[in-house]
C-alpha positions in Angstrom: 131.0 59.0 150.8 131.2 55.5 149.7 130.7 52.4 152.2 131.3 49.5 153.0 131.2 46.8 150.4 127.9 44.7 151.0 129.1 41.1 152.1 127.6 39.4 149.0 130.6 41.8 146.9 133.0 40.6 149.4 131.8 36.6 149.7 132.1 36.5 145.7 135.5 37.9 145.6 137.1 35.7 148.5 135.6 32.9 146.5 137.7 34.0 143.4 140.9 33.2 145.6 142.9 30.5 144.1 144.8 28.5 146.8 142.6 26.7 148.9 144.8 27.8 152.3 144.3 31.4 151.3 140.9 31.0 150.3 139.9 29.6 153.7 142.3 31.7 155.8 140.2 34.7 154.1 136.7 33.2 154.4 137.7 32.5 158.3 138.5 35.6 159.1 135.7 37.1 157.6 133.1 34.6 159.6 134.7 35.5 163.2 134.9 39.1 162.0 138.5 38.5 163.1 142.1 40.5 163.1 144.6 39.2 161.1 146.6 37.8 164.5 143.5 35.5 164.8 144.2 33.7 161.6 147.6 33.4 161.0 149.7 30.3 162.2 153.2 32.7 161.7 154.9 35.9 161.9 157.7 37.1 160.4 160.3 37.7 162.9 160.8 41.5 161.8 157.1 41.8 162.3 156.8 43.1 165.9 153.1 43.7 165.5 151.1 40.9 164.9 151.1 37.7 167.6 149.7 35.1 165.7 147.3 33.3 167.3 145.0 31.2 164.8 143.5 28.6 164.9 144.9 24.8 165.2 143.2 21.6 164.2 141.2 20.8 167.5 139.7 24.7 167.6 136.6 23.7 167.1 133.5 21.5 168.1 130.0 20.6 166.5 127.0 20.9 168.6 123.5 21.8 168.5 121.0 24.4 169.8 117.4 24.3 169.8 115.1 27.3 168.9 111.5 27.3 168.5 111.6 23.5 169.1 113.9 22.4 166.3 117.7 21.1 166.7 120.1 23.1 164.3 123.4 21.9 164.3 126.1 24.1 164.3 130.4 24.3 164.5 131.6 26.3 167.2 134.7 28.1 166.1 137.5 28.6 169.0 139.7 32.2 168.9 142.3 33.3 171.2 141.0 37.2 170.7 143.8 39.3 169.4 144.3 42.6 171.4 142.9 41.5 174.2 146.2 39.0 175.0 144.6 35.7 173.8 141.3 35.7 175.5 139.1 32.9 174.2 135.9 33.3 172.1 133.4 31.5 170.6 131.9 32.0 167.3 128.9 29.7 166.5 127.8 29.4 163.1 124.7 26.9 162.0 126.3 24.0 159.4 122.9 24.6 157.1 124.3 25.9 153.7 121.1 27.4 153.6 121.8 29.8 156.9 125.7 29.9 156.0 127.1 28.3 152.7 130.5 29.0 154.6 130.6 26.9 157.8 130.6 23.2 156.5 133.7 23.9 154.1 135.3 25.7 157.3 134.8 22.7 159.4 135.8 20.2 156.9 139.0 22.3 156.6 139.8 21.9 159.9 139.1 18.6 160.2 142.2 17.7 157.9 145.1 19.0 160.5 145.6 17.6 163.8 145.6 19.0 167.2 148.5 21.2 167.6 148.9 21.8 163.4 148.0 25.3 162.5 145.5 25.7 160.4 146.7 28.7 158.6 150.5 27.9 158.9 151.6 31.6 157.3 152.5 35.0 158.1 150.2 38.1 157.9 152.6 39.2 154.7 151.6 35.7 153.0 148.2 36.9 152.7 148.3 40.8 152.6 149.1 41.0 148.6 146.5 38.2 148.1 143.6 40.3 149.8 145.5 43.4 147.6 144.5 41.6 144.7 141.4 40.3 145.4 139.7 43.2 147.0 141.6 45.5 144.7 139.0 48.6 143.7 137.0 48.1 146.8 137.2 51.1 149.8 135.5 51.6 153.2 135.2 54.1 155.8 137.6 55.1 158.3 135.1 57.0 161.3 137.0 60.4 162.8 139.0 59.0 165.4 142.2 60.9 167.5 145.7 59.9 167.7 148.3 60.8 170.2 151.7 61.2 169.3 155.0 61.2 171.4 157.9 64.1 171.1 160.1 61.3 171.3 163.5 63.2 170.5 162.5 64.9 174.3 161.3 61.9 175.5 164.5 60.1 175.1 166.3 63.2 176.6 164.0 62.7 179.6 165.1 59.1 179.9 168.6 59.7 180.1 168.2 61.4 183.5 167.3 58.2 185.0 169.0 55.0 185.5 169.1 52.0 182.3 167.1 49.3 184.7 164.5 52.1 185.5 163.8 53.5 182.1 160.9 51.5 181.3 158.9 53.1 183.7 159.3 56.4 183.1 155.7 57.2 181.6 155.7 60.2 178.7 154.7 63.7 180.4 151.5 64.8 179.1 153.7 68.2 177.9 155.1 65.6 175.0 152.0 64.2 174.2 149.9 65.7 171.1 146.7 64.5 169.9 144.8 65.3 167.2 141.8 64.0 165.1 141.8 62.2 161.5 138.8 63.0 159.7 136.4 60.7 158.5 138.1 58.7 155.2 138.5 56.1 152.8 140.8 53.2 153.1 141.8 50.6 150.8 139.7 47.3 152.1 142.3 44.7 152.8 142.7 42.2 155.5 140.9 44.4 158.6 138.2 45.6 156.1 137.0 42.0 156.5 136.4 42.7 160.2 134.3 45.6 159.5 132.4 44.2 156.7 131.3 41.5 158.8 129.8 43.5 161.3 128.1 45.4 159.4 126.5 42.5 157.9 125.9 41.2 161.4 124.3 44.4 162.4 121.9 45.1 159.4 120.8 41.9 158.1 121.0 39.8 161.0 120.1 42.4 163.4 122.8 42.1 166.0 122.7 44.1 168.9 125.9 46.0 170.2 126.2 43.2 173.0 125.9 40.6 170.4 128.5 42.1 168.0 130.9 42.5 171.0 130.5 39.0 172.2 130.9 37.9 168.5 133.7 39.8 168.0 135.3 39.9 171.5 135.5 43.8 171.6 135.2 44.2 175.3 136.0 40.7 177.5 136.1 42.1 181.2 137.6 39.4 183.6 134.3 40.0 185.5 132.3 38.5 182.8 134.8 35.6 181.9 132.4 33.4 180.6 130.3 35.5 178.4 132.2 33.8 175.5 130.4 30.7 175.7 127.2 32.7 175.5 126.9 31.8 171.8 123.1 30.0 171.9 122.6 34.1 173.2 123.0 35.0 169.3 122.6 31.8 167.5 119.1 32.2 166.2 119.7 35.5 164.5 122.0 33.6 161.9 119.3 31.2 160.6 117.9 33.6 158.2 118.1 32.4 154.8 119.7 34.8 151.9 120.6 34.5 148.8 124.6 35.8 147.6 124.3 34.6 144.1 
């Protein structure tokens, strides 16, 4: 079955983007291996499922770390993680074109808006038929993965038998619950594709361990560990490996 795009396909076709704010929106999200909601200044009000939470014009900050002896500098990218209600993140990426051609455009993007501008002021449907074009030809892999669904015509006859104000917490008996599995397939790559393709990236070429890629990506943030986020120095040196995407 076909995989994922390598990141050099991806790179060159988010480079083909014509508007600048698009252009940038997608080569963001692809760096922070991010969700949509962590880009996007807007939402559509009809849109219940995306709470955007990108980026504004003081979201990041340029520092250094030394390895081996020798100061790199790099922009530290701020991210209110979507689905886990806004958590903050850091993503560090070294300013070197050599390391990442990306991150200096990045930051000199963000350097344009102020503090409380947005840096992506648009709505998730703004940029869907953009990535549609752009990535248009290009699948990945969907892993096997189980869904539950909800008899919900019995479920709302349930809910009748108990008072309006009391409704809301009247969990779903596991008699009207039915999960099942989807089978390993191919999706269209679009704007979450970007997500994927980055970690993959992050785990084969740069050699990112599943702690890494979770405190890169902010796939688990327990409350217990609340400031593993500003553990970036922890993963910093695997990015200065020179490639070529040409």
């Amino acid at each position: 079955m076909t995989e994922t795009p390598r990141a050099s396909e991806v790179r060159s076709r988010i480079m083909e983007v014509e508007k600048e704010p698009h252009r940038l929106g997608l080569m963001y999200g692809f760096l922070i291996a991010g969700r949509i909601s962590e880009v996007v200044g807007r939402a559509c009000p009809s849109d219940i499922k995306t709470t955007p939470r990108g980026p504004t014009g003081n979201d990041f900050e340029v520092n250094q770390a030394r390895v081996n002896d020798v100061d790199y500098e790099a922009v530290i990218l701020h991210i209110k993680t979507g689905k886990r209600g806004g958590t903050p993140r850091r993503c560090a990426l070294p300013l070197d074109p050599e390391y990442e051609p990306w991150a200096k455009p990045i930051l000199e993007y963000f350097q344009r808006f102020d503090a409380k501008d947005h840096v992506f002021p648009y709505t998730r449907q703004d940029i869907f038929p953009v990535a549609k074009k752009v990535f248009d030809g290009l699948v990945y892999p969907i892993e096997d993965y189980k869904v539950t669904n909800i008899n919900q015509t019995e479920y709302e006859l349930l809910l009748e038998e108990f008072p309006p104000k009391l409704r809301h917490l009247v969990k779903v008996p596991d008699h009207l619950r039915e999960t099942e599995w989807v089978k390993r397939h191919l999706r269209n790559f679009r704007l979450h594709a970007l997500r994927h393709a980055r970690l993959m990236d992050l785990a084969e070429f740069y050699q990112f361990t599943k702690e890494d890629r979770e405190r890169y990506a902010g796939h688990t943030m327990a409350t217990s560990d609340r400031y593993s986020h500003l553990e970036w120095w922890s993963y910093f040196p695997k990015l200065l490996r020179k490639r070529s995407y040409g």
